[in-house]
DRENFITI-414901 format. One line per 3 residues: their letters; for each residue y, x, z of C-alpha. Coordinates in Angstrom, 2 decimals. Layout:
N
a	Y:X:Z ~ ...;
END
This chain:
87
xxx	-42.11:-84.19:-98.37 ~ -42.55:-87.47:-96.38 ~ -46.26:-87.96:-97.43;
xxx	-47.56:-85.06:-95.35 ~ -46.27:-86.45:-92.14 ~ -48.54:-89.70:-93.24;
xxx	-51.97:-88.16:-92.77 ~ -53.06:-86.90:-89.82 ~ -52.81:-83.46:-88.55;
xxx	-55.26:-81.19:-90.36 ~ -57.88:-79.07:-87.45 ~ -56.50:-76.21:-87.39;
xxx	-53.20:-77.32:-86.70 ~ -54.02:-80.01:-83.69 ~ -56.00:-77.18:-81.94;
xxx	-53.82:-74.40:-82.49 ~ -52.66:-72.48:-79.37 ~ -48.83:-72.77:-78.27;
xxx	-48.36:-69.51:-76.46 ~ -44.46:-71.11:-75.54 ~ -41.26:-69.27:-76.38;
xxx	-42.46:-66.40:-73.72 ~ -45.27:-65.08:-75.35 ~ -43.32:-62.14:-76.30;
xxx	-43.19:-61.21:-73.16 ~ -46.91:-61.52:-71.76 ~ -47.46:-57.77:-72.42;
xxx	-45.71:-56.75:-69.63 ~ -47.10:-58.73:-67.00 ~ -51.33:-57.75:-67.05;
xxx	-53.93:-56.26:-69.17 ~ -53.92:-52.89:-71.49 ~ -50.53:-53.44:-72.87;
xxx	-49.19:-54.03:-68.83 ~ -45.68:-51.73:-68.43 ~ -46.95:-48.52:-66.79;
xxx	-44.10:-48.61:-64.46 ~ -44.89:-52.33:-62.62 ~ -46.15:-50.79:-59.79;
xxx	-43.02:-48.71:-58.77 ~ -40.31:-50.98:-60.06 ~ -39.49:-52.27:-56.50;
xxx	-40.08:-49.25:-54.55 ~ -36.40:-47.94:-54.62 ~ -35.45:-51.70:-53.68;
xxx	-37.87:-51.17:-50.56 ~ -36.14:-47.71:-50.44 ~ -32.92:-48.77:-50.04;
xxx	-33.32:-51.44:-47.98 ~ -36.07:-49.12:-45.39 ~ -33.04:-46.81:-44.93;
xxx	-30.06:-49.13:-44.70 ~ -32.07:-50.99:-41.75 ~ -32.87:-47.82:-39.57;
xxx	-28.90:-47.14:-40.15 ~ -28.39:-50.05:-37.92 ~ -29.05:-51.08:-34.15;
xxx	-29.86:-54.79:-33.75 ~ -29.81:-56.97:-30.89 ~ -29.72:-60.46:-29.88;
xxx	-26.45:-61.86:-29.42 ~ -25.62:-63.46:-25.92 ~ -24.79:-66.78:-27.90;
xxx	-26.98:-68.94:-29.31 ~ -26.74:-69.42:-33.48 ~ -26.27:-73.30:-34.24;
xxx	-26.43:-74.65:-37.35 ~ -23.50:-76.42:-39.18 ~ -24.72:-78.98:-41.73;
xxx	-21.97:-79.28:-44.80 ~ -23.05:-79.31:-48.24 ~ -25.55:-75.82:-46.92;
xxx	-26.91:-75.21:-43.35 ~ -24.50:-72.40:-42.01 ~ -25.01:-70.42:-39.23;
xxx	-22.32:-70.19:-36.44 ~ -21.78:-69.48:-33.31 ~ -22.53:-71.70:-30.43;
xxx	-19.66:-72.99:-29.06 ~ -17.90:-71.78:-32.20 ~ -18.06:-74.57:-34.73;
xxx	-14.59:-75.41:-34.50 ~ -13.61:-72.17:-36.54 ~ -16.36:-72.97:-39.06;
xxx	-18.87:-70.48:-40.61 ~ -19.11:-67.46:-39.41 ~ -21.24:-65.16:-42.20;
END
């Protein structure tokens, strides 16, 4: 009905809360309803990534890394930029 959209918005309705199309969601981020498992859901991330580092040696390389500006910063070689990115 056109009439209703004629009078202005009752109380209730201008100060009712939008809780956006997320709201569904809130009760896994905080409070009593929080997911249980929050804490520990990076820890095999940090895991992984703990062991797959100490399987490698690192060093610095005897060139220096320049940067090659395109439509991203890529790194290369110095002296290298000829061949293009190198990663």
């Amino acid at each position: 009905k056109p009439k209703r959209w004629l009078s202005p918005l009752p109380d209730n309705v201008r100060e009712a809360h939008d809780p956006g199309i997320y709201a569904s969601l809130m009760n896994f981020f905080g409070g009593a309803r929080a997911c249980i498992s929050q804490v520990y859901h990076g820890q095999p991330t940090k895991i992984f990534l703990a062991t797959l580092i100490r399987a490698f040696t690192f060093s610095r390389s005897a060139r220096d890394i320049e940067g090659l500006m395109g439509n991203t910063l890529t790194p290369s070689m110095e002296g290298s930029s000829t061949f293009g990115a190198q990663c």
